[in-house]
C-alpha positions in Angstrom: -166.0 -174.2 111.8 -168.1 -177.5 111.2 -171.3 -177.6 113.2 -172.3 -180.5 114.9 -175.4 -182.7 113.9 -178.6 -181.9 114.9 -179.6 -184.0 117.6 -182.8 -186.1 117.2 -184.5 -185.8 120.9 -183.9 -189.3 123.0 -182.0 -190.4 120.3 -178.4 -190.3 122.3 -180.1 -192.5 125.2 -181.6 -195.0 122.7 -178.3 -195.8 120.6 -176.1 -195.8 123.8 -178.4 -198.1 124.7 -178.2 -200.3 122.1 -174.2 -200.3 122.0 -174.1 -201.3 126.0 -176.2 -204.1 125.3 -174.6 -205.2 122.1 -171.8 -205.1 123.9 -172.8 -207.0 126.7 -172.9 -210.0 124.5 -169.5 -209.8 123.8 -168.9 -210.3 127.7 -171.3 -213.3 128.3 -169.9 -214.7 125.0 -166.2 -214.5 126.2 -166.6 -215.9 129.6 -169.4 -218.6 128.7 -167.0 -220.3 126.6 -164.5 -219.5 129.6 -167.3 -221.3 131.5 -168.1 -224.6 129.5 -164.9 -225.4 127.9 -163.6 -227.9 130.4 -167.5 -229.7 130.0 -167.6 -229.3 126.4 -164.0 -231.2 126.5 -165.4 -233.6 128.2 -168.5 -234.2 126.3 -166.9 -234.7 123.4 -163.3 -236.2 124.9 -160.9 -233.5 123.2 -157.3 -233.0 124.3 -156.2 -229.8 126.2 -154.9 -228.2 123.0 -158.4 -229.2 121.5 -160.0 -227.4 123.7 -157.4 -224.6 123.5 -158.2 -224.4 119.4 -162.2 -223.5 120.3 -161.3 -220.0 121.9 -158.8 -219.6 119.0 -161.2 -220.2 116.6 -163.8 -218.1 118.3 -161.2 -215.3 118.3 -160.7 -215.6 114.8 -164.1 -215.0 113.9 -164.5 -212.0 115.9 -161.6 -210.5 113.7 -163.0 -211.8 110.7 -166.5 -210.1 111.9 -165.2 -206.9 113.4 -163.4 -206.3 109.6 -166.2 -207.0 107.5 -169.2 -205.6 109.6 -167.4 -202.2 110.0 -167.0 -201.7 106.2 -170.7 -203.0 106.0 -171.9 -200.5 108.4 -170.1 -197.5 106.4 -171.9 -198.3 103.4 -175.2 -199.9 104.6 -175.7 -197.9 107.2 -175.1 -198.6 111.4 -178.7 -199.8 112.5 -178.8 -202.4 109.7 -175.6 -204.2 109.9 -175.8 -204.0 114.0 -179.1 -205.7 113.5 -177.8 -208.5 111.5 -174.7 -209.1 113.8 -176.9 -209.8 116.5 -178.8 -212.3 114.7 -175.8 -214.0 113.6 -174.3 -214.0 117.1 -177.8 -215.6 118.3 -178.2 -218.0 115.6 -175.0 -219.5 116.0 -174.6 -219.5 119.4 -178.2 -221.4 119.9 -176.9 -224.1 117.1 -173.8 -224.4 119.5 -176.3 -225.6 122.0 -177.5 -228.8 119.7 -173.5 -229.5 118.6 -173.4 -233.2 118.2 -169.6 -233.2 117.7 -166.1 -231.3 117.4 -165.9 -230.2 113.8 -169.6 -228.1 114.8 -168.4 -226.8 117.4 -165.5 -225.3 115.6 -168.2 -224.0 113.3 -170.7 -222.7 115.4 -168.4 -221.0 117.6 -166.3 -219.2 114.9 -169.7 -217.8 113.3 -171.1 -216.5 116.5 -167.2 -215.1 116.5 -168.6 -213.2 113.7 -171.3 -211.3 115.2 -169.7 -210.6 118.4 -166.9 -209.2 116.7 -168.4 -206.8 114.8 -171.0 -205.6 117.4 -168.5 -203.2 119.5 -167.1 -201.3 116.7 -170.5 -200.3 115.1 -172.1 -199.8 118.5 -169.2 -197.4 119.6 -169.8 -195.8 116.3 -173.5 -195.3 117.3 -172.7 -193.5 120.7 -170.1 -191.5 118.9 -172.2 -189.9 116.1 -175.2 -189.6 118.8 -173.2 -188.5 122.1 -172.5 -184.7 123.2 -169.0 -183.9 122.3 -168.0 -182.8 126.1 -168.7 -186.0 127.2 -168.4 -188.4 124.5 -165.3 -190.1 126.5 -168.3 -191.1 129.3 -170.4 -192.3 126.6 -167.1 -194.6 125.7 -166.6 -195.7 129.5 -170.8 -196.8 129.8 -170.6 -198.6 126.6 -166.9 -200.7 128.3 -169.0 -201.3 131.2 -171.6 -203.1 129.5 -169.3 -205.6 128.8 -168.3 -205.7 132.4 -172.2 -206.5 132.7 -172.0 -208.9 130.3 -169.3 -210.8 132.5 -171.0 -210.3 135.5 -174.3 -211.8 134.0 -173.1 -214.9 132.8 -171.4 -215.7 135.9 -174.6 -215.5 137.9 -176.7 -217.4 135.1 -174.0 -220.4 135.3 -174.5 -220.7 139.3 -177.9 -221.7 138.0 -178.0 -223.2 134.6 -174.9 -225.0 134.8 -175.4 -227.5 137.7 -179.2 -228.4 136.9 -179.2 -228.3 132.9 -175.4 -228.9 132.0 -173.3 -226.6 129.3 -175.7 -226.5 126.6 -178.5 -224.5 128.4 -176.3 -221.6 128.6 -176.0 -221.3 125.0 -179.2 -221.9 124.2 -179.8 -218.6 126.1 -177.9 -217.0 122.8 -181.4 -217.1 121.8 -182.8 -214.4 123.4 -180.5 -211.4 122.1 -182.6 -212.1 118.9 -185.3 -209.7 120.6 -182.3 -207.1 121.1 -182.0 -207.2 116.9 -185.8 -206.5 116.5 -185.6 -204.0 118.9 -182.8 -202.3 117.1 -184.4 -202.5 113.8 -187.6 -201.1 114.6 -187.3 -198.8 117.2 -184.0 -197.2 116.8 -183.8 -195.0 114.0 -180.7 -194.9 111.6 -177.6 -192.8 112.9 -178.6 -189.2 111.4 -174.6 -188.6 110.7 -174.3 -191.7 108.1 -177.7 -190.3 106.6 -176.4 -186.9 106.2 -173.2 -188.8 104.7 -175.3 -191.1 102.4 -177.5 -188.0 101.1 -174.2 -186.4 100.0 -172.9 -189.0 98.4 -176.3 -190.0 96.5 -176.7 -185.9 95.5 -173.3 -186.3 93.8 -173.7 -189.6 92.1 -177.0 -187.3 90.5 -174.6 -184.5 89.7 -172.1 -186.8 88.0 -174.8 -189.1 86.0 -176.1 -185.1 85.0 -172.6 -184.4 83.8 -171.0 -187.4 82.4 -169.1 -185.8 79.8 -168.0 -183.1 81.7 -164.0 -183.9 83.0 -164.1 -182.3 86.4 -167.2 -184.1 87.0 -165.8 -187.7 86.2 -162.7 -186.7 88.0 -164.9 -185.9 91.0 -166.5 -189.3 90.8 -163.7 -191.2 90.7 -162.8 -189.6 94.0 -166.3 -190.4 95.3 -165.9 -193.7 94.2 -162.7 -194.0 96.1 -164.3 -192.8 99.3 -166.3 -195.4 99.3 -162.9 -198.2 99.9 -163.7 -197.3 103.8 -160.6 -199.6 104.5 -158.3 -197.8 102.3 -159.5 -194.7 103.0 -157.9 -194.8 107.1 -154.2 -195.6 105.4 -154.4 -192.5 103.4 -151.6 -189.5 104.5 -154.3 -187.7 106.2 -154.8 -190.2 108.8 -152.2 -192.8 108.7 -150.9 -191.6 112.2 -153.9 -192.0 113.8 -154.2 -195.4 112.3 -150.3 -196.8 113.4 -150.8 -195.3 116.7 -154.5 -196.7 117.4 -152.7 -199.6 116.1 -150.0 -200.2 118.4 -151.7 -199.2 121.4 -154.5 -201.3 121.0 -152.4 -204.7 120.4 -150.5 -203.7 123.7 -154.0 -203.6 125.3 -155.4 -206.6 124.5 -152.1 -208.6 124.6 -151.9 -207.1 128.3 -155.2 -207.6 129.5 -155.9 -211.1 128.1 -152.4 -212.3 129.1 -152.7 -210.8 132.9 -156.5 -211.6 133.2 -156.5 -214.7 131.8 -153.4 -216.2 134.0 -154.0 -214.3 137.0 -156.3 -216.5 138.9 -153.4 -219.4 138.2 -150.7 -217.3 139.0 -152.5 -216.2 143.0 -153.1 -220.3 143.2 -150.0 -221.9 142.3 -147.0 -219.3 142.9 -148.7 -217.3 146.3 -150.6 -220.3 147.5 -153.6 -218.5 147.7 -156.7 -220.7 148.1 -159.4 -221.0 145.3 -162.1 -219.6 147.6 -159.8 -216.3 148.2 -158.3 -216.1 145.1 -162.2 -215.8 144.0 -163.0 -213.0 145.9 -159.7 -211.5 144.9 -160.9 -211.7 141.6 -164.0 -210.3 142.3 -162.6 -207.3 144.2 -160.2 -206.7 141.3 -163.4 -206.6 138.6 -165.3 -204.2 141.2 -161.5 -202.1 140.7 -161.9 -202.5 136.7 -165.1 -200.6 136.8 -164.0 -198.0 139.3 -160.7 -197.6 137.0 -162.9 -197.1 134.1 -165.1 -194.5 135.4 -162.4 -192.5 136.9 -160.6 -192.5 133.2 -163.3 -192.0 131.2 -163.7 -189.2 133.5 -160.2 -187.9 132.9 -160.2 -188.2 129.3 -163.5 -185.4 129.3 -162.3 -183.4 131.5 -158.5 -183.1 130.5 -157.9 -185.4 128.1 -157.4 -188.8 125.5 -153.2 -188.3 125.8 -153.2 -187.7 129.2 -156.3 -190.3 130.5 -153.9 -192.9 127.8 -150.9 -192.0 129.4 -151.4 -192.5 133.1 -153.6 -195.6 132.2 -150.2 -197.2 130.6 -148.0 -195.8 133.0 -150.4 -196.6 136.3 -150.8 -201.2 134.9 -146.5 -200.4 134.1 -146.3 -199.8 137.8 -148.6 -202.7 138.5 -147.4 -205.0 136.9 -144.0 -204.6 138.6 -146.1 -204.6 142.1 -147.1 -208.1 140.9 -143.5 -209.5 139.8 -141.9 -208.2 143.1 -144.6 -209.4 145.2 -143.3 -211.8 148.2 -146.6 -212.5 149.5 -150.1 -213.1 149.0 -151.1 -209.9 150.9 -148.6 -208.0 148.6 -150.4 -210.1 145.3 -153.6 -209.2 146.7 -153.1 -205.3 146.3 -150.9 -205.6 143.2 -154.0 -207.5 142.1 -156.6 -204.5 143.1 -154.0 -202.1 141.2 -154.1 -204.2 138.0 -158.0 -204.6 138.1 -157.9 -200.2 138.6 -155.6 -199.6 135.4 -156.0 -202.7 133.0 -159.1 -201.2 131.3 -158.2 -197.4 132.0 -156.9 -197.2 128.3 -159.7 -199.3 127.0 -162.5 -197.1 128.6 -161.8 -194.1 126.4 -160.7 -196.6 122.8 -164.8 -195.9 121.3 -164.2 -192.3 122.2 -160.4 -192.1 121.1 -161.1 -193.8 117.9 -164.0 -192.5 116.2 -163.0 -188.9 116.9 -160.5 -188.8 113.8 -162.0 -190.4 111.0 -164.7 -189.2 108.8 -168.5 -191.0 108.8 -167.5 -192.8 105.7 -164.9 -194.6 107.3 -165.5 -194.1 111.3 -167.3 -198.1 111.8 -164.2 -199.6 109.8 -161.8 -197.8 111.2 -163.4 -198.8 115.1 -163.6 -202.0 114.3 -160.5 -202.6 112.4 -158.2 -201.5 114.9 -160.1 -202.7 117.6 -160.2 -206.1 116.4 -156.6 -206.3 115.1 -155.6 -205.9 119.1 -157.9 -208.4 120.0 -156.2 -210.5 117.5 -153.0 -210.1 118.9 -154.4 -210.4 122.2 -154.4 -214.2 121.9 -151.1 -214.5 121.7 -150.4 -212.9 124.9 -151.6 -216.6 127.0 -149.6 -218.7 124.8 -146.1 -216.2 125.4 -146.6 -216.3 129.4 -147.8 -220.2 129.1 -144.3 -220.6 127.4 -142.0 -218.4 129.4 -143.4 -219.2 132.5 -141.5 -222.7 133.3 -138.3 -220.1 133.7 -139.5 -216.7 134.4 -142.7 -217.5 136.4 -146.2 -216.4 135.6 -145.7 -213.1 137.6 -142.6 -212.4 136.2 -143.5 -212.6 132.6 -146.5 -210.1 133.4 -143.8 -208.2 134.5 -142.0 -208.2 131.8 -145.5 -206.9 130.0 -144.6 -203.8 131.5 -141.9 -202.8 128.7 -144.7 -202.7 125.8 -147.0 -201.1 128.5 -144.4 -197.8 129.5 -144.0 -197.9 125.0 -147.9 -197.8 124.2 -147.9 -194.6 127.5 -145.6 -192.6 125.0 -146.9 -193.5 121.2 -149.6 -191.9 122.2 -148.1 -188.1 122.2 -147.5 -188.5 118.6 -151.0 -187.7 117.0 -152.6 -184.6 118.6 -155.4 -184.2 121.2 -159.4 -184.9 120.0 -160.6 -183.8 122.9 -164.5 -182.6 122.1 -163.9 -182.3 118.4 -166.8 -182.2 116.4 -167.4 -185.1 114.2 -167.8 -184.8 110.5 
C-alpha cells in the first residue's frame, strides 16, 4: 500500500492559504472587468462588440496561462511558478491602470489573463499534496470559496473607488497581490510531494549518466525522459478516462455557470419585470446560496463521495434550471433563482479535489489546470449561444434547455471509479 507523505507541521494551513488567496484574485479579476467595462468603453469610445472582445481576450489568456503554468509547475516546482503568476497577474493588471488606448488594453488584460489562469490549478495542487486525505474534498470547497471572496471584495471596493477615483483606481489595486508573491516565495516552503518527485527523478538521471552503456538503463531513461511530457503523460491508457471525463464535465460547468450567471440578472429585469434594486438583492441571496451549496457538497463528496456529490450537483441545477424556464412569476424566478445559486457551484466545489486525486505528482498541476481551463474556455461560449437563441426561445428558456448537457455531465461521471480518500503518489 503507498503511504502518504509526511506532513511538514503547519504546512497544510499555510499552502491552503496561499491557494484561497491566489484564488481570490481570479474573483476580483473576473468581476472588476465585469465592473469597468461599460467605463472603459466609454473612455476610449468602443462599440459593444469592442467591449465584448476585452473579456474574450482576457479569457484567452487565462487558458493560455492555466496550460503553460501547470506544466511549469510539474517541472519547476509549485511555490515557484505560483510565485511568478502572481507577479504577472499584478504587473499587468497595474499597467491596465495607465492604458492610454484600445490595442493596450487588449494587451494588458490578456497577460494578466495569464497569471489568473494559471493560479487555480497550481494552488489546488498545493492543498491537494498538503491536505488530509479524509477531507481533502473540504480543502477543495475553502479554496472555491476564496473566489467567492474574491467577488465579494471587489464589489465592496467599487462602492468606494469607483465613484471618487473612476475605473482605473481599481486596477491599480492589482498592485498589491505583489506582496502575496513575496509572501509565497519566502515563507511557504516547496510542496514536499514534488520534492520527493524531483529527488527521484534527479537519483535516476545519476543512475543512468553511471550506466550509459548499459541497455536497460538507457531504456529506463527514455521512459524518464517521457515522464517528464507532463501534458502527454494524462492522454496515456492509464488515465485517459479520467482525462475525457474531467473533460466533459468541466466544459458543461463553466458553459452552465457563465451562461446562467452571467444573463441572469437580465433575464429577472427584462422577462419577470423585476426591478434593479430587487433583482440585486436576488442576486445577492442567490451568491449567499452558492456558498451554502458549496459547503454542503464539499461536505458530501468527504463523507460519501466525488460520483455521488457530482451526481446530485448535475442533477439538483437540471431541476433548476427547469424551475427557471417554467417560472410564471417573479416570486416563482426568485426561488428558481435561490435553487440555481445552491447547485451551480456544487460540482465545482469538489473539481481541486476530484482532479488531482488521479494523476501522479509529475503531471497533477498540468492535468488541474488543463482541464480546468479547457471548461473555462468553453465557458465563453455559453453567453454568446443564449445571446443568440434568446430572440426565439427567451433567456429562461435557453437556460432551460442547459439542462440536457447538465442531466449528461450527472451520468459521465459513473464511468471512472470513486477517489474518495486515495492517497496521492
Amino acid at each position: 500500500m503507498v503511504q502518504e507523505s509526511k506532513v511538514v507541521p503547519g504546512y497544510e494551513a499555510k499552502a491552503t492559504t496561499a491557494a484561497v488567496l491566489g484564488y481570490m484574485l481570479d474573483g476580483m479579476d473576473s468581476l472588476i472587468l465585469s465592473l469597468t467595462l461599460s467605463a472603459i468603453g466609454l473612455a476610449f469610445l468602443l462599440s459593444s462588440a469592442e467591449e465584448g472582445f476585452i473579456g474574450f481576450v482576457l479569457t484567452g489568456g487565462m487558458v493560455v496561462g492555466g496550460y503553460m503554468f501547470g506544466i511549469l509547475a510539474d517541472r519547476y516546482g509549485r511555490v515557484r511558478t505560483f510565485t511568478y503568476s502572481i507577479l504577472i497577474y499584478s504587473v499587468f493588471t497595474a499597467l491596465t491602470a495607465v492604458s492610454i488606448n484600445y490595442p493596450m488594453i487588449l494587451v494588458t488584460r490578456f497577460l494578466s489573463g495569464v497569471g489568473t489562469g494559471a493560479e487555480y490549478g497550481i494552488g489546488m495542487t498545493l492543498m491537494s499534496e498538503s491536505f488530509r486525505a479524509k477531507w481533502r474534498g473540504m480543502g477543495s470547497t475553502i479554496v472555491s470559496v476564496g473566489w467567492t471572496f474574491g467577488i465579494i471584495l471587489a464589489t465592496v471596493i467599487s462602492l468606494f473607488m469607483m465613484p471618487v477615483f473612476g475605473w482605473r483606481s481599481l486596477y491599480f489595486i492589482g498592485i498589491t497581490p505583489a506582496i502575496l508573491a513575496f509572501y509565497v516565495r519566502y515563507k511557504l516552503p516547496e510542496s514536499p510531494m514534488w520534492k520527493e518527485t524531483a529527488q527521484k527523478k534527479r537519483d535516476i538521471q545519476k543512475t543512468d549518466a553511471a550506466k550509459i552503456f548499459n541497455p536497460e538503463a538507457n531504456t529506463f531513461a527514455q521512459k524518464d525522459r517521457d515522464s517528464e511530457l507532463s501534458l502527454a503523460m494524462i492522454f496515456r491508457k492509464k488515465y485517459i478516462r479520467f482525462t475525457t471525463v474531467f473533460l466533459i464535465i468541466a466544459i458543461v460547468a463553466e458553459m452552465g455557470y457563465w451562461g446562467v450567471m452571467i444573463w441572469l440578472p437580465t433575464a429577472l429585469q427584462t422577462e419577470f419585470h423585476i426591478t434593479f434594486v430587487k433583482t440585486i438583492y436576488i442576486l445577492i441571496g442567490t451568491d449567499l446560496m452558492v456558498v451554502v451549496g458549496m459547503v454542503v457538497f464539499g461536505f458530501i463528496s468527504d463523507i460519501i463521495g466525488r460520483r455521488i456529490a457530482i451526481s446530485l450537483g448535475f442533477i439538483g441545477i437540471t431541476i433548476a434550471a427547469l424551475m427557471f424556464a417554467m417560472s410564471r412569476s417573479s416570486t416563482a424566478a426568485m426561488y428558481a433563482s435561490f435553487a440555481m445559486g445552491f447547485f451551480i457551484n456544487s460540482y465545482f466545489t469538489i473539481f481541486g479535489a476530484l482532479f488531482s486525486e488521479p494523476y501522479p505528482t509529475a503531471a497533477r498541476s498540468t492535468a488541474v489546470n488543463f482541464i480546468f481551463n479547457t471548461g473555462r474556455g468553453f465557458g465563453g461560449i455559453a453567453p454568446l449561444i443564449i445571446g443568440f437563441f434568446s430572440p426565439v426561445f427567451k433567456i429562461s428558456g435557453v437556460i432551460g434547455f442547459f439542462a440536457i448537457l447538465f442531466i449528461v455531465a450527472a451520468f459521465v461521471i459513473w464511468a471512472i471509479p470513486e477517489t474518495r480518500g486515495v492517497i496521492l503518489k
